[in-house]
MIZAMI-965348 format. One record per residue (C-alpha): residue number from 1; residue in three letters; x, z, y. Coordinates in steps of 0.25 Angstrom, whole numbers. Each point is the difference from the previous one (the first is absolute). Last residue first. Example, Ala and Ser with C-alpha at 12.3 -4.5 7.8 and 13.67 -1.06 7.14 Angstrom:
BEGIN
    n  res     c1     c3     c2
    2  SER     55     29     -4
    1  ALA     -6      2    -14
This chain:
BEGIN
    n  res     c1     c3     c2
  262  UNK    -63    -70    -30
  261  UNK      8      1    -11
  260  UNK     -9      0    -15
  259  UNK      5      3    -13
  258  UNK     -3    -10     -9
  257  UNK      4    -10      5
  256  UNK     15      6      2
  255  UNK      1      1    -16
  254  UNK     -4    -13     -4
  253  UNK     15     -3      6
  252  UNK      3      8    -14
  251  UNK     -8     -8     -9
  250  UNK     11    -10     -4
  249  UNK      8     10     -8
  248  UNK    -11      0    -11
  247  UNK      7      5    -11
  246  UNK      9     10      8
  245  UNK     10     -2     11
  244  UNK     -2     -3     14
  243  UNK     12      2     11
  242  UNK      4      6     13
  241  UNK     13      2      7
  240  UNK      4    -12     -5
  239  UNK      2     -5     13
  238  UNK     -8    -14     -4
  237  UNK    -11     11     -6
  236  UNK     -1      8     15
  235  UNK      0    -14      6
  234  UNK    -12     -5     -8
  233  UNK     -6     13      3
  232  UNK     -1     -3     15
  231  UNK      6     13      7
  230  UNK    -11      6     11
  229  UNK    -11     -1     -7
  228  UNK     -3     15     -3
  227  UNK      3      0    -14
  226  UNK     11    -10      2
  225  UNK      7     10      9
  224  UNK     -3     13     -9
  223  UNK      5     -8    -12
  222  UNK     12     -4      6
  221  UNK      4     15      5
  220  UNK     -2      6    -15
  219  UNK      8    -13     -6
  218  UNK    -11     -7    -11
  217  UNK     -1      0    -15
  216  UNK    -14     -7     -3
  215  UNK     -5      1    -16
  214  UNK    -13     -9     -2
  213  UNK     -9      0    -11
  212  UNK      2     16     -4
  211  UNK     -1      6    -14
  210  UNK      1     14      2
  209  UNK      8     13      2
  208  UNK     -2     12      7
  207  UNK     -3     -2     16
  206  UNK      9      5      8
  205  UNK     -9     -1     13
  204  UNK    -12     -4     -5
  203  UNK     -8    -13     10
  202  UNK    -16     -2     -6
  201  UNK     -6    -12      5
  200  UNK    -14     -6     -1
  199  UNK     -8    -12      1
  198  UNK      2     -7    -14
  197  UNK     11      9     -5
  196  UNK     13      1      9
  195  UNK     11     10     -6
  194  UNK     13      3      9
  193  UNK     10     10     -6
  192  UNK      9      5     10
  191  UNK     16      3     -2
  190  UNK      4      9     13
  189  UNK     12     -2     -1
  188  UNK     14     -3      2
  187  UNK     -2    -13     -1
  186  UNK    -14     -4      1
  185  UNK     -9     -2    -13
  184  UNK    -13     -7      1
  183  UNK     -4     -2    -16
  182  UNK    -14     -7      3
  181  UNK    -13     -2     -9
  180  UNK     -9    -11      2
  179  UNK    -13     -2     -2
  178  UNK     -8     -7     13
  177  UNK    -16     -3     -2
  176  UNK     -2      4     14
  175  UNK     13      4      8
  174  UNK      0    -10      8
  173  UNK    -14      3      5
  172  UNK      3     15     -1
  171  UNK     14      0      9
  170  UNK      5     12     -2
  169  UNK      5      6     12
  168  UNK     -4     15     -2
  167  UNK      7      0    -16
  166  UNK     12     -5      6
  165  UNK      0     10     10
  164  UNK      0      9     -8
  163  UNK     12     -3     -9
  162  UNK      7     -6     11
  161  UNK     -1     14      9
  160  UNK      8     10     -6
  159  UNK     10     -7    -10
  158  UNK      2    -13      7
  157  UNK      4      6     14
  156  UNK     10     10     -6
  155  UNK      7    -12     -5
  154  UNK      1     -7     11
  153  UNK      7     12      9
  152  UNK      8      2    -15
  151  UNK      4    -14      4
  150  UNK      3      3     14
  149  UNK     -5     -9     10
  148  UNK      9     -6     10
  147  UNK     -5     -2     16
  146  UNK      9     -8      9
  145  UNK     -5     -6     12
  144  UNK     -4    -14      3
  143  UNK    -13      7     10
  142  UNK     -9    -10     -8
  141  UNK      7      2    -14
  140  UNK      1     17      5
  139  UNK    -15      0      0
  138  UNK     -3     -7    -10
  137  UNK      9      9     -9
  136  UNK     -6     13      6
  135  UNK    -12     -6     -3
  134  UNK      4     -2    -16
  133  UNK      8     15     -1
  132  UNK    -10      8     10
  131  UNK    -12     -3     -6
  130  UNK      6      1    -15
  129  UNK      3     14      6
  128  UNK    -13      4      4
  127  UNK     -5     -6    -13
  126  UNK      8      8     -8
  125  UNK     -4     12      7
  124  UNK    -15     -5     -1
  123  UNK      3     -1    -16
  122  UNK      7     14     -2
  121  UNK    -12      7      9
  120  UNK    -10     -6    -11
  119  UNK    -10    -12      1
  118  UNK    -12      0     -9
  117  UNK     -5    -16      0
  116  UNK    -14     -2      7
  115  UNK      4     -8     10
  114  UNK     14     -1     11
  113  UNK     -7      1     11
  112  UNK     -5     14     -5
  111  UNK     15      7     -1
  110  UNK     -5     15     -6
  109  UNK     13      9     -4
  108  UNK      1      4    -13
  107  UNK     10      9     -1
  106  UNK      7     -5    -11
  105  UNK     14      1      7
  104  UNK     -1     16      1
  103  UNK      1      5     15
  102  UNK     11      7      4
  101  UNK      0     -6     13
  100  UNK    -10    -11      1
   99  UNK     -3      4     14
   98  UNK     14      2      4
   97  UNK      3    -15     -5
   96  UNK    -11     -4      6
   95  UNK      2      6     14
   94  UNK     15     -5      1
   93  UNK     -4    -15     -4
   92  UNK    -12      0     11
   91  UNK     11      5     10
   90  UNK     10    -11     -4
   89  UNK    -11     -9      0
   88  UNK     -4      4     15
   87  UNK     14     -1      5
   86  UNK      3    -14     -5
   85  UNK    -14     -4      4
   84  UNK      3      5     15
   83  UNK      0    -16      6
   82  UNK    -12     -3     -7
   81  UNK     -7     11      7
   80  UNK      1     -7     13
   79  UNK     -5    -15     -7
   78  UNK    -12      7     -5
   77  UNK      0      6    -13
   76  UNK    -11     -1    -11
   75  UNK     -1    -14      0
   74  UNK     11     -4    -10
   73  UNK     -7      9     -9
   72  UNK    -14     -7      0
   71  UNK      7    -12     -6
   70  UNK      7      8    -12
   69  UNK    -13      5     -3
   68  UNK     -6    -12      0
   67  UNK      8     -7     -8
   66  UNK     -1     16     -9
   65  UNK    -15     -4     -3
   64  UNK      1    -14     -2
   63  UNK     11      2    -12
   62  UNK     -7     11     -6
   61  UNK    -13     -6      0
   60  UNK    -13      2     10
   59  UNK     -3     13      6
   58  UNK      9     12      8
   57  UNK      1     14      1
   56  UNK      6     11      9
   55  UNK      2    -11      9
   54  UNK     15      4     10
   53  UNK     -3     -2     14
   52  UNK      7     13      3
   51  UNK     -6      1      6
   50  UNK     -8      2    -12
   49  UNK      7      9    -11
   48  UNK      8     11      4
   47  UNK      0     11    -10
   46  UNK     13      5      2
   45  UNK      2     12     -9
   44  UNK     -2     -4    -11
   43  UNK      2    -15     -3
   42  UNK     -6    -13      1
   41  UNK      2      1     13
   40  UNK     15     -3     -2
   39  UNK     -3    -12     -6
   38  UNK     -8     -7     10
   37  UNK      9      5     13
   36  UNK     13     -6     -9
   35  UNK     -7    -13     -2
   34  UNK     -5      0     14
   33  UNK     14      2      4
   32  UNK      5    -13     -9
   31  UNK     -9     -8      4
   30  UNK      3      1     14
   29  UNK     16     -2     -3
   28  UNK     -6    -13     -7
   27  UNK     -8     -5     11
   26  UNK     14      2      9
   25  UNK      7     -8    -10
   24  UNK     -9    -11      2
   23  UNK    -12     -2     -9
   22  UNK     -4    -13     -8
   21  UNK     11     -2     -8
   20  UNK      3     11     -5
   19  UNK     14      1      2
   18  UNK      1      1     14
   17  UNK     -2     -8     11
   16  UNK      6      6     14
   15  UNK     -8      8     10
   14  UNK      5     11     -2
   13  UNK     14     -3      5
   12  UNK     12      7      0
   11  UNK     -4     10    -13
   10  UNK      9     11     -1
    9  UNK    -11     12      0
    8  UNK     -7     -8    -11
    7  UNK     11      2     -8
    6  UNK      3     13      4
    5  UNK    -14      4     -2
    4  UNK      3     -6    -15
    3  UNK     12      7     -2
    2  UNK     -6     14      5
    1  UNK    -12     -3    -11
């Protein structure tokens, strides 16, 4: 959180595209503190909710609901405000981190844009972070600044919030009549089980063995860039720092479908 605010305190121009292509890397740094004001009321003892401009609750699918999410965000500071988002992160970061204090990971902690799926402390923390890693990205390809990600960074990512998440951005039109079981395993860990049967998905961490379809073996911080779109998976499998194995190898680039991105 301190090397993201630093980030965004070292940015020359605001107004510069970034890399998403249809905000600037202000609108990013904008995103990124009505991310941190969302999450952070989601736990005791904030309770900020509105203003906060944040829905408590959303309709349509996964995919519509958090686009318009994400577009309501870019909204929720005027161009005054814009230019304190580095402070105002840094602040929201400090007060959930002594909210959740102590706290046990499988809280459950209710996130009701994102449906019906049971969300725990240890998956919005991930999600925090996921957040930070991607935008912070985007924001630093506009800004051409530096920003690494750690592979344990990745990793901790993958195995809090991917295997929720998954399971909120299913895509059920996709996914109708879909049987496929995949072996997803990240160096390093976490090593996911990912089993689609005809509208449905069940992610286990760890799972015990099984006969899978398609076995992917990917790099922690690849597989979080492809995840979120920002590294083509053609070049994470040129690089070698991703590749299909199994009986039906081919299935793998089925994967991305049938999770939705907004």
């Amino acid at each position: 959180m301190p090397r993201l605010a630093g980030l965004s305190r070292a940015v020359p121009d605001p107004d510069a595209a970034s890399g998403v292509p249809v905000w600037s890397v202000g609108d990013v740094g904008t995103h990124l503190a009505a991310v941190y004001l969302a999450y952070t009321s989601l736990v005791p003892p904030d309770g900020t909710t509105e203003r906060d401009g944040v829905p408590p609750s959303g309709e349509g699918t996964f995919a519509e609901r958090i686009t318009a999410m994400n577009a309501r965000s870019v909204t929720l500071f005027d161009r005054a405000e814009r230019a304190k988002t580095a402070d105002f992160v840094a602040e929201r970061g400090e007060t959930f981190l002594r909210a959740t204090e102590g706290l046990p990971p499988d809280t459950p902690v209710s996130a009701p844009w994102y449906g019906e799926v049971p969300f725990t402390l240890a998956t919005v923390t991930g999600l925090m972070l996921s957040e930070t890693l991607v935008h912070g990205l985007d924001v630093a390809r506009g800004a051409r600044l530096p920003w690494p990600i750690g592979q344990d960074e990745a990793r901790l990512v993958l195995g809090q919030s991917m295997p929720t998440m998954m399971t909120a951005a299913l895509d059920p039109v996709e996914a109708r009549g879909v049987s496929i079981a995949f072996d997803l395993a990240i160096k390093g860990g976490p090593r996911l089980a990912v089993v689609f049967g005809d509208g449905t998905v069940t992610v286990t961490r760890d799972a015990p063995p099984r006969a899978y379809d398609c076995r992917i073996v990917a790099d922690p911080v690849t597989f979080l860039l492809v995840s979120f779109r920002r590294t083509p998976i053609w070049k994470a499998v040129a690089s070698g720092r991703m590749r299909a194995g199994g009986r039906r190898p081919w299935l793998a680039t089925r994967l991305g479908r049938l999770v939705a991105a907004p």
